[in-house]
N, C-alpha and C positions, 0 to 999 in steps of 0.2 A: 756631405760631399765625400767622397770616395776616396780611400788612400792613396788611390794611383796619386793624386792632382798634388801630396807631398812628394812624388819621387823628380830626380832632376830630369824630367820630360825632355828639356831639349838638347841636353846632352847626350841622353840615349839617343835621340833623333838624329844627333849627329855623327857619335861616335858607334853606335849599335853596325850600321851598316860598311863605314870606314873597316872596324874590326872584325865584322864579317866579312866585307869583301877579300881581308887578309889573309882569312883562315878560308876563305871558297880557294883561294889562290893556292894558299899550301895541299887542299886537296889533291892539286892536278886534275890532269887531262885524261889518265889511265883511269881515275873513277870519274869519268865524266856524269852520268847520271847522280850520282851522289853530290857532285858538284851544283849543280842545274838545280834537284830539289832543296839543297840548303840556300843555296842563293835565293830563289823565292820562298822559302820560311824567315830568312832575314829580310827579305822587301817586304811581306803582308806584316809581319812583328814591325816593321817600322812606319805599315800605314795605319796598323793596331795603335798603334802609341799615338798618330797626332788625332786622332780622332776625341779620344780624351783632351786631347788639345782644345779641341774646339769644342767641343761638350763642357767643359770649363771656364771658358773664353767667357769674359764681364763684354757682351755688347754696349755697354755703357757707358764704357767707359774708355780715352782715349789713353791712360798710362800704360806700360809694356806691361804686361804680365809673365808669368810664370819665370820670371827672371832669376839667375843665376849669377852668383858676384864672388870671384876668388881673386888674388892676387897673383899676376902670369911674371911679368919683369919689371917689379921696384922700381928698378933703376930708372927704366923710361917712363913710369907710373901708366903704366899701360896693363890692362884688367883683363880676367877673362871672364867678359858679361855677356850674358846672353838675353837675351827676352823680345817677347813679341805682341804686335800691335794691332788695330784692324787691315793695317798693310802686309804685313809680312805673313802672319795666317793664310789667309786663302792661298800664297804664293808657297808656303810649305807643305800647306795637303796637296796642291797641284805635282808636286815635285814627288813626294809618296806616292801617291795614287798613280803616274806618270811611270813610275820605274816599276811598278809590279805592273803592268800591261807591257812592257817594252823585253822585260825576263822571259812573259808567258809567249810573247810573240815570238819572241828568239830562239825558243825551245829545242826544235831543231834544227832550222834553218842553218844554225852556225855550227860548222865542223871543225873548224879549225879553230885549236886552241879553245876550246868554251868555257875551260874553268877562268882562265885568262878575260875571255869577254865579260861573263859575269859578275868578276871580280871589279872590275874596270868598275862596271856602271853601280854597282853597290860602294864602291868610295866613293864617286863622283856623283849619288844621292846625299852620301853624309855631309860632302864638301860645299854640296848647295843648298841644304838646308844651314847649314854656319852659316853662311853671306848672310841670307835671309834673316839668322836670328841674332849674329852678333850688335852688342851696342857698344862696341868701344872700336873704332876708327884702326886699327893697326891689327887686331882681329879678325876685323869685314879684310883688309886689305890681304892678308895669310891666305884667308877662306877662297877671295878673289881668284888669286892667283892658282893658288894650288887644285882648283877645279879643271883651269885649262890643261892639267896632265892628264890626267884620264880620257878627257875627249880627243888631245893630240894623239895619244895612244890609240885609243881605237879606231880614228879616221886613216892613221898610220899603219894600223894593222888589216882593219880587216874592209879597208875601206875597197874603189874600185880603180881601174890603172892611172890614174893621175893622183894617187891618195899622197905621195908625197910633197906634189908639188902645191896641191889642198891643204894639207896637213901645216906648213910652213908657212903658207901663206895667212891661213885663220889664225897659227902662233902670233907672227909678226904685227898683225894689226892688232891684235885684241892686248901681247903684250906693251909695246909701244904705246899706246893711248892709257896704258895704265901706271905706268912712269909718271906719266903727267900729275897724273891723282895722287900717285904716293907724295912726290912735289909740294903740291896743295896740304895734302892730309900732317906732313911733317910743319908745314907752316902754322898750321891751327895749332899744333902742337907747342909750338914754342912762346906761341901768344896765348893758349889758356893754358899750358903748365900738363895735361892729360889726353890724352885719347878719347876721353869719351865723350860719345856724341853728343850729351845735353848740353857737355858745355860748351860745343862749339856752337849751338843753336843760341848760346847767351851770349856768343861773345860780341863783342861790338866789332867793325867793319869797316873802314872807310869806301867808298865807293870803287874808287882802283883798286882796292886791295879785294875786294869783290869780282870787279871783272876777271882779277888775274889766278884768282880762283874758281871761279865758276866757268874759265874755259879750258883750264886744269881738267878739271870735271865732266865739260864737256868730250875732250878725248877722250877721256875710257869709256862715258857712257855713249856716247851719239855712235860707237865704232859698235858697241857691243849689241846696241837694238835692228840693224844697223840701220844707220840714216845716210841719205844721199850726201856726198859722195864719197864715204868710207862704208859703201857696203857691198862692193864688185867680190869679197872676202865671202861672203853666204853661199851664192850662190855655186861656188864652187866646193865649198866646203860640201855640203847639202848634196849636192850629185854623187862627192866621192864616197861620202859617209857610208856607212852597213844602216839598212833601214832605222835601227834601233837607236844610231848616232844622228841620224837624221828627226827623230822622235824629240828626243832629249834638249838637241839643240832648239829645234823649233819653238817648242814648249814653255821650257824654262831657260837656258840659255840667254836668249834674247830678253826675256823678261828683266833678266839684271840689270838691262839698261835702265829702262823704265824706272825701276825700281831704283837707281841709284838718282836719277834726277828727283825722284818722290823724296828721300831718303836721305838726300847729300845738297844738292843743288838749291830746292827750292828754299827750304828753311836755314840752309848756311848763307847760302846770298840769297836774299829774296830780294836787294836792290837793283842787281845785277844781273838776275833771272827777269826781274820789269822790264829795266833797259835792253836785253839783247830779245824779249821775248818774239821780236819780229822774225828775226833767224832763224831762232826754233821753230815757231809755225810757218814761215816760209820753206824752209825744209821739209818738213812736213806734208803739206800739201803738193808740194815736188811731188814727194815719193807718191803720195795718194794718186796724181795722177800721170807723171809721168812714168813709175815704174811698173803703173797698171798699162799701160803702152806696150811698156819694152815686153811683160807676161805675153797680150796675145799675138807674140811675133815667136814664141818659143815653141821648140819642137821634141822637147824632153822632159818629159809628166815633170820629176821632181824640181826642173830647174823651172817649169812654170810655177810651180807651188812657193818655192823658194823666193821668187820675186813676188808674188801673191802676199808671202810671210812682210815681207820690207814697205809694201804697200799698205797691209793693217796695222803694223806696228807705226806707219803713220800717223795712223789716228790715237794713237796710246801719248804719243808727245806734243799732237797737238791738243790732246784733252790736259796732257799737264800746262801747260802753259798758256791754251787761250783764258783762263781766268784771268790774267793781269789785265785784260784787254777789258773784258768784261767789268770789273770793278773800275776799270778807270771811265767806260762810257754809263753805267749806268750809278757807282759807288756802292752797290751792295756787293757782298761775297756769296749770294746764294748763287750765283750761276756759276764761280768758281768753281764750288763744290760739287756742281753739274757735271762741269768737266772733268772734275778729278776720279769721279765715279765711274764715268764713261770709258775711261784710262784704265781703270781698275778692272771695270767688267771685260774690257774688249783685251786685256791680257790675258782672265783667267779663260774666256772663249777661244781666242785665238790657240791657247796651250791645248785645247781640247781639239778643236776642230781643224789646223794643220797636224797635230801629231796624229791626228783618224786618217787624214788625207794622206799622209807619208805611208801610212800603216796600208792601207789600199794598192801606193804604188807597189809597194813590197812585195803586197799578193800576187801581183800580176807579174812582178820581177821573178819572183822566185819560179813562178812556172816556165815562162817564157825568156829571162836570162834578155831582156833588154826592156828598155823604159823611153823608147821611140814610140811616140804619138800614132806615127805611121804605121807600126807593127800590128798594131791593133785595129777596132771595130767590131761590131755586134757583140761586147762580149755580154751582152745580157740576155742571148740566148742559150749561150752554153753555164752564164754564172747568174743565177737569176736571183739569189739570195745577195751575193756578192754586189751586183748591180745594183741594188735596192740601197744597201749600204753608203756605196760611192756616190747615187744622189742624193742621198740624204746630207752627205757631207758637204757634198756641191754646193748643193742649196742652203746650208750654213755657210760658207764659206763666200758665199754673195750677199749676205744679211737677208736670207728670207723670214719675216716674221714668225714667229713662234718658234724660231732656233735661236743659241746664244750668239749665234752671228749678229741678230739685229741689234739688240739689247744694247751692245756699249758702244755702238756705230751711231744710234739713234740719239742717246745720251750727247757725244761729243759732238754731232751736229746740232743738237739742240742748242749745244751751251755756244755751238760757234755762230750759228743767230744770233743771238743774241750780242757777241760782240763787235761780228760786222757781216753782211748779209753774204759778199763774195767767199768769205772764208767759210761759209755755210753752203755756197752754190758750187765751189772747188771740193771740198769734201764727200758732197753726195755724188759729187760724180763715181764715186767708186760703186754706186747703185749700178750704174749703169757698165761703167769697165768691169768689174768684178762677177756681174754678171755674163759681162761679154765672152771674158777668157775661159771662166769658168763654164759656161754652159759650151763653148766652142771646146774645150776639152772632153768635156762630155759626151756630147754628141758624136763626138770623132772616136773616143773609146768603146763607149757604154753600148751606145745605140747604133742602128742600119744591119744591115744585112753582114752576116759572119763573112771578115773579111781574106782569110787564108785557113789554112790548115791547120796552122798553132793554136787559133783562137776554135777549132772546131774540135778540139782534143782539151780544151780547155776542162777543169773538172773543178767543181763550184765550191766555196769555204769547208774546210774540215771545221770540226766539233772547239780547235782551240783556237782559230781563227775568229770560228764566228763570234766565241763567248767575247774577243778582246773586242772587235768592232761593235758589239751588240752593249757592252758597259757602255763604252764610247758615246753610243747613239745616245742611249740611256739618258748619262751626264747631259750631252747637248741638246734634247727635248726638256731635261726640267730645268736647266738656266733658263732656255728661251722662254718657256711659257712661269717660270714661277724664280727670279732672282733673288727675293726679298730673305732669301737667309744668306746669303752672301753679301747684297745689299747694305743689310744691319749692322753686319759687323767691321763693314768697313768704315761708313758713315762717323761716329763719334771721332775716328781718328781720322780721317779726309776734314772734318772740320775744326779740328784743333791745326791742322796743317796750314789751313787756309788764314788761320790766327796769326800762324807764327810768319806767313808768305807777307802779309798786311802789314807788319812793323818794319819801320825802317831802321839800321843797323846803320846804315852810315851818319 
């Protein structure tokens, strides 16, 4: 094994880019290029690093790895540990991999201030890989928190004329639902004595004391994925945002929901995650189909995408929790772990396949200086390279087979057959809406006859555009046609999860 796999990997992952994005900031704005190229030698140096992560990574095994354990404050016995699982991994390279396309794309686009932009999204890389890799409960909560400055910053800064009233509004709800969690997170605390999460996963529970934690939990997390009806917040956010905040959010962002019901929910109350799991998947399929509704009635690319995003992320929380369903109609856990998969896949696709679609409106923003549906038409006579791109996305973005759209769509309806057939016939409907919205976007952009004079002056991907959407596409063909290296390494840990969801604590 290679000496890298002694060094403390995730703390460089965390703190390399934090520390970089401080020192791109002290640059300034007078050597802007100087700024620009340090900022992506610190983003590839930090998707350098997790790659050893995963070239390292025991598939086999469900305990954290590469962990990290100092003493943070005594006083509260609260640690600073770090380490990572078959969950938190692929959610870490997503988040690397995710900020060096999002730098390259930004390149020039942004004028204003860009050592500032920069800087932003290289701390708010480091900030979201800590949530993902801390293990001790008042750490995650730090990490939590201090993500949302950088994105209020950016959506504040360099966002579009409603950015402040965006801006304030995505604080407000994502901070407020996360009161709730510190709430909760302080109570574990004074009943196990520590912060850290193994012990809250041992501790015992009474069933109230479950509900009144796991809907603790549920505000920070159900606001942050977002779920019906705390998620009127995205989609405004999402419009005002500079493409590259609209990337970010999409991607990873939202994924911390998920990940906190994976992470926090299920194995802290798994009695209390049984009992309300109707709510979660009733929500869920809400969004699946009603916010696939409200998408084809939209007249603004990114606010269509946006509801697009809320409608897949559907499927990610009803793949965490139709297993309860399932073990209890059939008593095995193998379909659980169906579900949990499905969850897992349809995050790390989704991070791929909205942030390509964000990445697209941007193309067409940046030329044209509007993101009205109407403004557009033919433009795949004048961007034909361009064009090819956006249906490729399209066509992810609807779950067509052999992109990683279908992969964790296919998964989570499978496992939700199995636990009851209409929770399988509500779900696929998004076959059909997703297709709907999405190809009715298409067709109205991509395709027909060139419909004014902007889109005839249109001039097709330069050389750095094309290289980020061309990784992109890359990523989203080898998920869909070949998942099994993602797959593996989530697996050992989705099945020890479903161990610890199975035991009752009350």
């Amino acid at each position: 094994m290679s000496t890298i796999y002694h060094w403390p990997l995730l703390s460089l992952l965390t703190w390399l880019p934090v520390g970089g994005g401080v020192l791109v900031m002290l640059v300034g704005d007078s050597r802007a290029s100087l700024a620009r190229w340090l900022a992506l030698a610190l983003a590839l140096a930090a998707f350098g690093l997790s790659v050893p992560l995963y070239l390292g990574f025991d598939a086999g095994s469900a305990a954290l790895q590469f962990q990290e354990h100092a003493s943070w404050v005594p006083s509260l016995h609260a640690d600073y540990h770090l380490g990572v699982d078959g969950i938190a991994l692929p959610l870490i390279m997503l988040t690397t991999f995710s900020t060096v396309l999002v730098l390259i794309a930004g390149w020039t686009v942004i004028e204003k201030r860009p050592s500032q932009y920069f800087a932003a999204f290289l701390i708010m890389e480091g900030l979201m890989v800590g949530v993902f890799s801390a293990a001790d409960a008042l750490l995650f909560y730090v990490f939590w928190e201090a993500m949302l400055i950088p994105m209020f910053i950016i959506i504040g800064i360099w966002g579009g004329a409603r950015r402040v009233y965006a801006t304030i509004k995505f604080f407000l709800y994502t901070f407020l639902g996360s009161v709730l969690m510190l709430v909760a997170l302080i109570y574990l605390y004074l009943k196990a004595g520590s912060y850290d999460l193994d012990s809250f996963y041992k501790l015992p529970l009474t069933l109230h004391e479950q509900m009144l934690i796991f809907l603790a939990f549920f505000a920070a997390f159900a606001v942050k994925v977002p779920m019906v009806p705390v998620h009127t917040w995205l989609p405004d956010a999402h419009v005002e945002a500079p493409t590259g905040g609209s990337v970010i959010l999409a991607a990873i962002m939202l994924k911390m929901g998920g990940y906190g019901f994976l992470r926090f929910s299920l194995p802290i109350t798994p009695d209390a995650s049984r009992e309300l799991d109707w709510l979660v998947i009733g929500l869920s399929l809400l969004a699946v189909v009603y916010i696939g509704l409200v998408a084809l009635a939209q007249t603004d690319m990114k606010k269509l995408i946006a509801y697009s995003s809320i409608a897949h992320m559907g499927f990610v929380t009803l793949g965490c929790f139709v297993g309860f369903e399932i073990v209890a109609m059939t008593g095995s856990s193998q379909g659980a772990t169906l579900g949990l998969s499905g969850a897992m896949v349809q995050m790390i696709s989704h991070g791929l396949v909205s942030g390509a679609l964000f990445l697209c409106v941007g193309v067409l923003y940046d030329r044209l200086h509007t993101r009205e549906i109407g403004a557009y038409g033919g433009v795949i006579n004048t961007m034909p390279v361009f064009g090819a791109f956006m249906v490729l996305f399209a066509m992810a973005n609807a779950g067509l087979p052999g992109t990683s759209g279908f992969v964790g769509e296919f998964l989570v309806v499978l496992a939700s057959f199995r636990a009851n057939f209409w929770y399988a016939f509500l779900a696929a409907t998004t076959l059909i809406l997703g297709a709907a919205y999405t190809l009715w976007l298409v067709k109205r952009v991509v395709f027909g006859e060139v419909a004014n004079e902007g889109v005839a002056g249109l001039k097709d991907l330069n050389g750095r555009e094309a290289l980020v959407l061309g990784i992109l596409a890359v990523a989203v063909l080898a998920l869909g046609v070949y998942p099994k290296p993602l797959t593996d390494v989530m697996e050992p840990t989705l099945q020890h999860l479903v161990q610890l969801m199975s035991v009752s604590k009350a």
